[in-house]
MARGUVEX-34725 format. One record per residue (C-alpha): x, y, z. Coordinates in steps of 0.02 Angstrom, whole numbers, plus 50000, padded with zeros to 5 digits. Example, Ala and Ser with C-alpha at 12.3 -4.5 7.8 and 13.67 -1.06 7.14 Angstrom:
506154977550390 506844994750357 
This chain:
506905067851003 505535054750979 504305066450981 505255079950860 505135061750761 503335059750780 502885074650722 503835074650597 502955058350524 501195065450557 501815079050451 502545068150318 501195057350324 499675070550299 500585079350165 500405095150286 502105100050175 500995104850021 500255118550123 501595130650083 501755124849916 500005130849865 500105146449948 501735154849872 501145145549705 499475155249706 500685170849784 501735170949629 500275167849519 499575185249584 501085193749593 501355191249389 499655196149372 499695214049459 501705215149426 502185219949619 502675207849741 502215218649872 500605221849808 500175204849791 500855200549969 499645214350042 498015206249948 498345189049990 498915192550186 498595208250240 496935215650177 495035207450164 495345202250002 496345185550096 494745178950090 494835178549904 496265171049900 495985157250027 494545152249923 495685151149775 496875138449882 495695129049946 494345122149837 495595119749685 496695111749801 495445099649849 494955095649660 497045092649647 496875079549767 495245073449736 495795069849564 497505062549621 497185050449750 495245046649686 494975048249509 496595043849445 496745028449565 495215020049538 494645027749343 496205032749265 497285018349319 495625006949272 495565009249105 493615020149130 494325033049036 492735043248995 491865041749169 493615047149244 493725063549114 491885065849159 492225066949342 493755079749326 492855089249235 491465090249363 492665093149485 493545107349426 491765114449397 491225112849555 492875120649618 492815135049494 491165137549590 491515137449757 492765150049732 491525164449691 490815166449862 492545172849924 492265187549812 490635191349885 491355186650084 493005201150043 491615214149987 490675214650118 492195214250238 492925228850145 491015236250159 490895236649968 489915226949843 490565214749717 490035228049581 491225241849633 492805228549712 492865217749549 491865226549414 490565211149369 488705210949432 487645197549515 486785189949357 486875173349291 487975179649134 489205189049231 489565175849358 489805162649212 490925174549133 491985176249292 491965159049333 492385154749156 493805168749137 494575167449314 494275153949437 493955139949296 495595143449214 496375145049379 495845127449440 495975120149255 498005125749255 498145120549455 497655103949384 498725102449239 499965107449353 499865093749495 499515082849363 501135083049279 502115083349446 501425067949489 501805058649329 503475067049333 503745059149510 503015043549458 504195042849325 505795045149410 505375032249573 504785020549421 506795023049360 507405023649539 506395005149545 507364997849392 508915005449420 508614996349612 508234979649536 509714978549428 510844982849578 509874971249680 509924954749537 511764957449499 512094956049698 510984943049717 511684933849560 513474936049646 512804929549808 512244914349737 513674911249633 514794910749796 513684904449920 512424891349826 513804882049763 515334882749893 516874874249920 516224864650048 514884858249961 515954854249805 517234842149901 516414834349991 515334827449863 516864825749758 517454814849931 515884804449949 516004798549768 517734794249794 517594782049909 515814775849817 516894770749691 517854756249767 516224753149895 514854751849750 515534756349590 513684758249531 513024769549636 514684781449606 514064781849435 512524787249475 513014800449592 514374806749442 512904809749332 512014819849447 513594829949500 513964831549322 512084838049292 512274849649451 513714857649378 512894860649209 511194867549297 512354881049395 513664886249230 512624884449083 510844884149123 510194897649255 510954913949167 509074919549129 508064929149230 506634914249227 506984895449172 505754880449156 505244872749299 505444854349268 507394860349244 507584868749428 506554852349497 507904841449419 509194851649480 508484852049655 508384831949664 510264829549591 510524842749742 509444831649874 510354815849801 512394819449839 511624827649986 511154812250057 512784804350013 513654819050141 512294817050275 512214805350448 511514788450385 509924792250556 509494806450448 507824803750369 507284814050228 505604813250135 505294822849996 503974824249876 504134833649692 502654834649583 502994823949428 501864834649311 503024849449318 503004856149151 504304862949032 503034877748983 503054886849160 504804895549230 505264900249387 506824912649445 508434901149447 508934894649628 507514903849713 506884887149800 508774882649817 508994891249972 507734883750066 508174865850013 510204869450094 509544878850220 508644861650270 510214850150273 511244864850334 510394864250497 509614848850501 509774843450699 511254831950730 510394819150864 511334803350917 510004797951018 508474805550954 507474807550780 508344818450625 507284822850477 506844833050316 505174834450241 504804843350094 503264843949972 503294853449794 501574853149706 500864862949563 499294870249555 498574876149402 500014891549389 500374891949565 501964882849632 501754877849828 503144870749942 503284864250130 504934861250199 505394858250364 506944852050465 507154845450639 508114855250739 508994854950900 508324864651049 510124876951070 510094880350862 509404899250840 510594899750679 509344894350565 508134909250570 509394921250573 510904914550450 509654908050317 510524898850158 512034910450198 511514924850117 510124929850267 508214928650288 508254945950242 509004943550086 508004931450031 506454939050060 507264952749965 507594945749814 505554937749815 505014954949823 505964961649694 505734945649586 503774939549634 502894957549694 501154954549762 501434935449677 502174926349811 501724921749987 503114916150109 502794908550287 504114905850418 503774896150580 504974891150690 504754880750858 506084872550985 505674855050887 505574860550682 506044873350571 504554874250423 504344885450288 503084886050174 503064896049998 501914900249867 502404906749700 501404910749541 502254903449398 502604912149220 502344905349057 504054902048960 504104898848763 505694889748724 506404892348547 506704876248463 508574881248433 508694879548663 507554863948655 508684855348553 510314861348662 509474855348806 508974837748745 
C-alpha cells in the first residue's frame, strides 16, 4: 500500500500524468485533419510515420513547459515583458525546428524520400514553408493552448484561496469571540475588582477603567481586518493589568512594550492576544520555587518583534499542544492566511520555559478623520 502510495507521488510529482494528455491531444489533432480515427491511429502507432509524430509531442511539449515553469516564472511574472516574448518566440522556433527531422527519420524507415512521403523538397524555401505551415503553427496553438489552461487553473485555485480565507477569518473571528474573552476570564476580573473596592478603592478604579477599555477594544474596535497598533498594545496592557489582579502574588511578570508604537501601522486584531493568555494560562504554579512571565514587544522600522516566555512546571505538556484554546495549529493557521511569507514564528519549549518568539511585518493604516475623532 505504501508503495502503490509512493508511486503514486513520483507520478504526481513529475507530472508523468501529462503524458497521455499530449498524445490523444496530438491524436485528435490528426484525426480532424485526415477525417478517420482509424487512420490517424495507424500513423501515429502503428506505421513509421510514429516517428513523425513523436517528434511533434516532444519538442513542442518541451517549449510548453519550458515556457511555463521558466519563462513565465522568472520574465512574465517579472514584469521583462519583451525579453520574455522574445524568448517564446525563440522557443517555439527552435521547436518548430526540431520537428522536421522526424519527417526525414519516417522516410527512410518507410525506404522513401521526404519528396515522394510529404510532397516538399530539401531546399531552404521548402523547409521554411513546412516549418512555417505545419510544425510552427502546430507548436504556436500547443502553446496558446497550455497557456490558457494554466491561467484558467491559476484562476480558479486563486478563487478556491479567497473563498478559503473567508471561511477560515469568519471561524477564526468566532473562535476568538468565544475563547479570547471567556467567562472565566470575565468574572473573575469582575471578582478581583470587587473586593479592590473595599481593600483600595483607588486601585479598583483603576482596574474599572481598564476593564471598561478591554470591553470596548473586543465590541467596538477590532471588527476590521487590520487596526493600529498603538490600539492592540493598549489593549494588551489593560489585558496584562486585571491579569495580574487574578494571578498568585510569587508570580513575577516583566514585560516590556515599545512606547513609540505608532497610530500609522496596523496589525490583525488579537493576533498577539493568544500568546499573551497562553502565558498566564500556563504559567507554572510553584509554592516553593520561581514563577514568571517575560515578554518584550519592539518595533523595528515596519517590522513588529515579540519574545514571550512562561515558566513552566516539569509534568505541564498542555501548553504546546492546547495553545490559547483554539490550538497551535490554529494559530499558525490564521498567520498564514493573514501574514504569507511576512511573518516568522518560533516555538521552543524546554522542561524549565515555554518561549515564543514572533516577527510580523506591519501595514500602513490611514485613519479617516471621522474614526480619529470617535476614537479620541
Amino acid at each position: 500500500m505504501a508503495f502503490a502510495q509512493s508511486k503514486q507521488n513520483w507520478f504526481i510529482r513529475y507530472k508523468l500524468y501529462h503524458i497521455p494528455f499530449w498524445i490523444v491531444y496530438d491524436y485528435l489533432l490528426w484525426a480532424l485533419k485526415v477525417d478517420s480515427a482509424t487512420e490517424a491511429a495507424k500513423h501515429m502507432f502503428l506505421s513509421v510515420y510514429f516517428f513523425k509524430s513523436f517528434f511533434y509531442v516532444i519538442f513542442p511539449t518541451f517549449a510548453v513547459y519550458l515556457n511555463l515553469y521558466f519563462l513565465v516564472p522568472k520574465y512574465l511574472a517579472a514584469g521583462r515583458y519583451a525579453i520574455y516574448l522574445t524568448y517564446l518566440l525563440l522557443s517555439i522556433i527552435v521547436a518548430s525546428v526540431l520537428i522536421v527531422p522526424g519527417y526525414y527519420i519516417s522516410a527512410w524507415l518507410a525506404g522513401s524520400t521526404v519528396e515522394k512521403s510529404f510532397g516538399f523538397t530539401t531546399n531552404f524555401k521548402n523547409l521554411y514553408e513546412l516549418i512555417k505551415e505545419e510544425p510552427f503553427r502546430y507548436t504556436l496553438a500547443i502553446t496558446t493552448l497550455a497557456m490558457s489552461i494554466k491561467l484558467a487553473k491559476n484562476w480558479i485555485e486563486t478563487q478556491r484561496k479567497q473563498r478559503l480565507l473567508e471561511k477560515e477569518k469568519l471561524e477564526t473571528e468566532l473562535k476568538f469571540l468565544k475563547y479570547q474573552f471567556n467567562p472565566h476570564f470575565l468574572f473573575n476580573s469582575i471578582n478581583s475588582i470587587f473586593f479592590l473596592i473595599h481593600k483600595n478603592p483607588d486601585m479598583a478604579s483603576a482596574s474599572l477603567a481598564k476593564f471598561s477599555e478591554l470591553l470596548r477594544h473586543q465590541l467596538y474596535e477590532s471588527n476590521d481586518s487590520v487596526i493600529p497598533l498603538n490600539k492592540e498594545m493598549a489593549y494588551l496592557e489593560n489585558f496584562i493589568g486585571l491579569e495580574k489582579l487574578r494571578q498568585s502574588p510569587n508570580l513575577v511578570t516583566t514585560f516590556n512594550i515599545d512606547e513609540g508604537c505608532s497610530s500609522s501601522l496596523g496589525v490583525a486584531p488579537f493576533i498577539l492576544m493568544t500568546f499573551v493568555e497562553n502565558a498566564f494560562k500556563h504559567v507554572s504554579k510553584h509554592k516553593d520555587g520561581p514563577n514568571w512571565i517575560k515578554m518584550d514587544i519592539l518595533v523595528d522600522s515596519m517590522t513588529l518583534k515579540m519574545d514571550i516566555a512562561n515558566s513552566r512546571a516539569d509534568n505541564d505538556s498542555r501548553q504546546a499542544i492546547h495553545y490559547g484554546g483554539i490550538g497551535l495549529k490554529n494559530v499558525q493557521r490564521r498567520l498564514d492566511l493573514l501574514y504569507p511569507g511576512q511573518h516568522q514564528l518560533s516555538i521552543h519549549q524546554t522542561t524549565e520555559e515555554f518561549k515564543v518568539k514572533l516577527e510580523l511585518q506591519l501595514a500602513e493604516v490611514n485613519l479617516s478623520p471621522a474614526h480619529e475623532f470617535i476614537n479620541l
